[in-house]
C-alpha positions in Angstrom: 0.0 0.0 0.0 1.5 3.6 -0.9 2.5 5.9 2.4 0.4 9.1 2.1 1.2 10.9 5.2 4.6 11.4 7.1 5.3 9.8 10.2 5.7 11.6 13.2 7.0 8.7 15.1 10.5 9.7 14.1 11.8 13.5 14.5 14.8 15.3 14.1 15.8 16.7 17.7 17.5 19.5 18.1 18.8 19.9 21.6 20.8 23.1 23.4 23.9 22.3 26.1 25.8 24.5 28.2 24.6 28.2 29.1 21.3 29.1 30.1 20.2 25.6 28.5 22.1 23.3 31.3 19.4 24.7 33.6 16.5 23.9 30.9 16.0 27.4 30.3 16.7 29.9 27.1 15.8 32.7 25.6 12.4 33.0 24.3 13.7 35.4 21.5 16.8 33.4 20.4 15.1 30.0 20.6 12.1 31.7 18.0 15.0 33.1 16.0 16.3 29.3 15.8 13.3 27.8 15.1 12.5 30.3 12.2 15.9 29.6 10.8 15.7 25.7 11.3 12.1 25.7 9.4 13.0 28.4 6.5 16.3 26.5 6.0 14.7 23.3 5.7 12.2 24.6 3.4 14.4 26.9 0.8 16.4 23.3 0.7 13.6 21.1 0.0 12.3 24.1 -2.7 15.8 23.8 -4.5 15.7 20.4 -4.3 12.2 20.1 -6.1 12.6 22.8 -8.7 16.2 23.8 -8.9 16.5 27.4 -7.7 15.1 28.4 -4.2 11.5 29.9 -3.9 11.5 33.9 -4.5 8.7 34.5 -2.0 8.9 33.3 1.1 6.6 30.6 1.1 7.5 27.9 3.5 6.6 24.6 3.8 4.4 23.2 7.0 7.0 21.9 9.9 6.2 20.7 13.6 8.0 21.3 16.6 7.5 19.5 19.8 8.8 19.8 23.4 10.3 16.8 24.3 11.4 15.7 27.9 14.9 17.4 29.0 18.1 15.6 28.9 20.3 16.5 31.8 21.8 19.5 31.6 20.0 20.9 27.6 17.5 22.2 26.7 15.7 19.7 23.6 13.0 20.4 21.0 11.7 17.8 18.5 10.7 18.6 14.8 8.9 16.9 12.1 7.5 18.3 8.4 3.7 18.7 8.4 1.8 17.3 5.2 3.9 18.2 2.2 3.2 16.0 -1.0 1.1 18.6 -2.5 4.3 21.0 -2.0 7.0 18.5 -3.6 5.6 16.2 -5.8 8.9 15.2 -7.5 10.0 14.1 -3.8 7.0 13.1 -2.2 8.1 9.4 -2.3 11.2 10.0 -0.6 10.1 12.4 2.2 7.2 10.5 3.1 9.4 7.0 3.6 12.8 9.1 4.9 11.7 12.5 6.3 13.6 12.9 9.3 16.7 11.5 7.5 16.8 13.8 4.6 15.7 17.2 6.9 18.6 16.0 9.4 21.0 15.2 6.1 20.5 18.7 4.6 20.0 20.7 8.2 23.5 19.1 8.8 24.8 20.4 5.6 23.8 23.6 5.0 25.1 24.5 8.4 28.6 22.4 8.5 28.8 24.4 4.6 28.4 27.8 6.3 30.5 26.6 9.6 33.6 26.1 7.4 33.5 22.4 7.4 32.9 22.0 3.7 34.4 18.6 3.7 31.8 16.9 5.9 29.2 19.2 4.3 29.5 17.4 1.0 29.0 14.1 2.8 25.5 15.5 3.6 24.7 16.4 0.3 25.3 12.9 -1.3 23.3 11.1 1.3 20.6 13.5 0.8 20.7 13.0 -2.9 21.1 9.2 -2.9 17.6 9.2 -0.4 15.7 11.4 -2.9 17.2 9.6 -6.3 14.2 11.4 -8.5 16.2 14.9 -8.5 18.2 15.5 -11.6 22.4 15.6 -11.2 23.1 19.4 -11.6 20.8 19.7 -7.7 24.4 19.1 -6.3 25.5 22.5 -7.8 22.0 24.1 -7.2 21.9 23.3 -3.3 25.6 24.1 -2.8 24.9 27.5 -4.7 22.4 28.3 -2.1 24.0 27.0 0.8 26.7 30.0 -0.1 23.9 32.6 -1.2 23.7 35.8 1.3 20.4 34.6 1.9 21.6 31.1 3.1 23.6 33.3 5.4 21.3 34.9 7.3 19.1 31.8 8.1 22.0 30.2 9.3 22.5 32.8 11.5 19.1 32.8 13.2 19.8 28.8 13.3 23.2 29.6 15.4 21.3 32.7 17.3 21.4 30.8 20.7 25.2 30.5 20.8 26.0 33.9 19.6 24.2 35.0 22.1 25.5 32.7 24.8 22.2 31.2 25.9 23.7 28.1 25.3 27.9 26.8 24.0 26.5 24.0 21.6 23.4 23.2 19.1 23.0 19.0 18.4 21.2 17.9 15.3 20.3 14.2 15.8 18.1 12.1 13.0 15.9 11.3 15.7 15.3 11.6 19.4 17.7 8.2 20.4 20.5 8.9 22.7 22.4 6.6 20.0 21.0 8.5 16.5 23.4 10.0 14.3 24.5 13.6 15.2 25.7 16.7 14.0 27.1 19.2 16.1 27.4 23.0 15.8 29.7 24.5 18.2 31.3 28.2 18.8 33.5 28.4 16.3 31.1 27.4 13.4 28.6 29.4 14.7 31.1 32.6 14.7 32.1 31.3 11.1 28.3 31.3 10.0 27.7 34.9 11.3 31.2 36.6 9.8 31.2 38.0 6.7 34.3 36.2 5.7 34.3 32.8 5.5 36.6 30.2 6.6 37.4 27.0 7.0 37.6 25.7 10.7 40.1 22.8 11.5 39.9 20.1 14.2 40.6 21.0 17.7 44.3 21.5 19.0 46.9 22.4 21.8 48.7 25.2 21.1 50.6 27.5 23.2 49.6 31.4 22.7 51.0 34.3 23.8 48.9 37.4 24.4 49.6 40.9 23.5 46.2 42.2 24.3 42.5 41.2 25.6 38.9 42.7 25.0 36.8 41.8 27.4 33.5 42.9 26.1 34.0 40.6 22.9 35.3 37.8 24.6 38.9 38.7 22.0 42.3 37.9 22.6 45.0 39.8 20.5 47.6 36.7 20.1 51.0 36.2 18.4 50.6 34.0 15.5 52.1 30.6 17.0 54.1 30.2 13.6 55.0 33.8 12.7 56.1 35.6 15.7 56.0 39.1 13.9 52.4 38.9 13.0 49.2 39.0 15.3 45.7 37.2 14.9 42.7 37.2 16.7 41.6 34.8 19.3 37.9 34.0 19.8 37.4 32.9 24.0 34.4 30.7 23.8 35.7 29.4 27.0 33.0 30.0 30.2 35.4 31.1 32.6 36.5 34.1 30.2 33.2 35.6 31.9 34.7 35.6 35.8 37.2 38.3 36.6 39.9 37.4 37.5 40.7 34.2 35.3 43.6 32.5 33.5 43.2 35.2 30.6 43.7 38.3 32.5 46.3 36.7 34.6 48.1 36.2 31.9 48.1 39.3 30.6 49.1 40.6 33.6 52.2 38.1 33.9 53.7 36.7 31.0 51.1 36.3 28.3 51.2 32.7 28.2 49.0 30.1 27.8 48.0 26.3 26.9 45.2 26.4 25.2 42.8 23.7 23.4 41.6 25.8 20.0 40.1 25.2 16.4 42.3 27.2 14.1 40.2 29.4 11.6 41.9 29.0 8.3 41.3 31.1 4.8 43.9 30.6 1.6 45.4 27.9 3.8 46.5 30.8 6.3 46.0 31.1 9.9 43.7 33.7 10.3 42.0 33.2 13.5 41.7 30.9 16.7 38.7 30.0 18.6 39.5 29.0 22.4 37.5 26.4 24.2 39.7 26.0 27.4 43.1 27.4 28.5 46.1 26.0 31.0 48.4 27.6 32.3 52.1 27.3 31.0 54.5 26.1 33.5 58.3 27.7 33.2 60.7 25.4 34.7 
């Protein structure tokens, strides 16, 4: 018998850690701002997918979100797509039998794309596309087109809005609500790639020893030595929690001798070091 409506059995969860979200709670504003950007992103991707070019209005297609019961320590949402055949007849087949997976596959890659993790991005995109096989070959191009359109931009940016705004450190995409389901997560140092204007590419986390010439406290902003060209400076992004408490390992250091141990994702552009993004610091030890 054919499958005519979606089931809701199986959701993508999104769920917020750290910040505000550890004690279940986050901003009203931010979370809506997510939400929007979770459901418009979903929908402009599904749209491209369909006809090859995203809509021009700003129609969107009918998505469900549901509270789910907290996880320790997060703050966790559930989503679904409402009835959507009439919307995306050339996928109808495939959303109706795979919905959660495909909306979790291209959630994933629009925002790893943006994050500066076009490598795993790409992954995304082919599971996506081997789901739905009734798309013609050129989508690839058409999707990844959008993905790096101004307007991708600025949905990804509501999507991210909780962490920019420190109401929580992290964002998990799961393909469903199992402790055990495939996830994707979007972390400080994506989400400050997604809202810049200048995109980079963001490596794997690393232990490097910094020294620091200068700190804003305001922006959470280091002013470092580049680790492999001591004549030149970069910018260090202090996603770390403790940057917050005065005094702390930062300003001490600045105060002393400007070094410190630090666990960092490099921010890279024209395969230079441009940037680093801290997630915890050590002191360094002089013998």
């Amino acid at each position: 018998m054919t499958q005519t409506t979606i089931s809701i059995d199986k959701q993508m969860a999104v769920r917020f850690d750290g910040g505000d979200a550890a004690n279940h709670t986050l901003s009203m504003r931010h979370m809506g701002m997510s939400m929007i950007g979770i459901e418009r992103l979903v929908s402009v991707s599904l749209f491209t997918l369909e006809n090859g070019r995203p809509p021009k209005g700003g129609q969107l297609l009918p998505m469900v979100v549901k509270a789910s019961e907290p996880r320790q320590g997060s703050f966790e949402l559930n989503v679904s797509l409402g009835e959507i055949a009439v919307f995306l007849p050339h996928l109808r087949e495939a959303i109706l039998a795979s919905a959660t997976e495909v909306m979790w596959q291209l959630v994933s890659g629009a925002l790893l794309r943006m994050g500066g993790r076009q490598s795993d991005s790409g992954r995304h995109l082919e599971k996506a596309l081997d789901i739905i096989a009734d798309v013609e070959s050129h989508r690839h191009e058409e999707m990844m087109a959008f993905w790096d359109s101004p307007r991708a931009t600025r949905i990804g940016r509501n999507v991210v809005a909780p962490i920019i705004s420190g109401s929580c450190n992290v964002v998990h995409f799961s393909d469903g609500a199992d402790t055990d389901a495939p996830t994707t997560t979007i972390d400080p140092a994506m989400a400050e790639t997604i809202r810049s204007k200048d995109r980079m590419e963001i490596g794997d986390m690393e232990t490097v020893t910094i020294q620091i010439d200068g700190l804003t406290r305001h922006n959470s902003q280091l002013n470092v030595l580049h680790p492999a060209a001591p004549d030149r400076f970069i910018t260090a992004y202090v996603h770390d929690p403790a940057f917050q408490k005065v005094p702390n390992l930062y300003t001490q250091a600045v105060s002393q001798n400007g070094m410190l141990r630090v666990t960092a994702k490099p921010a890279i552009k024209d395969g230079q070091l441009r940037a680093l993004h801290i997630m915890d610091a050590q002191p360094v030890e002089f013998g």
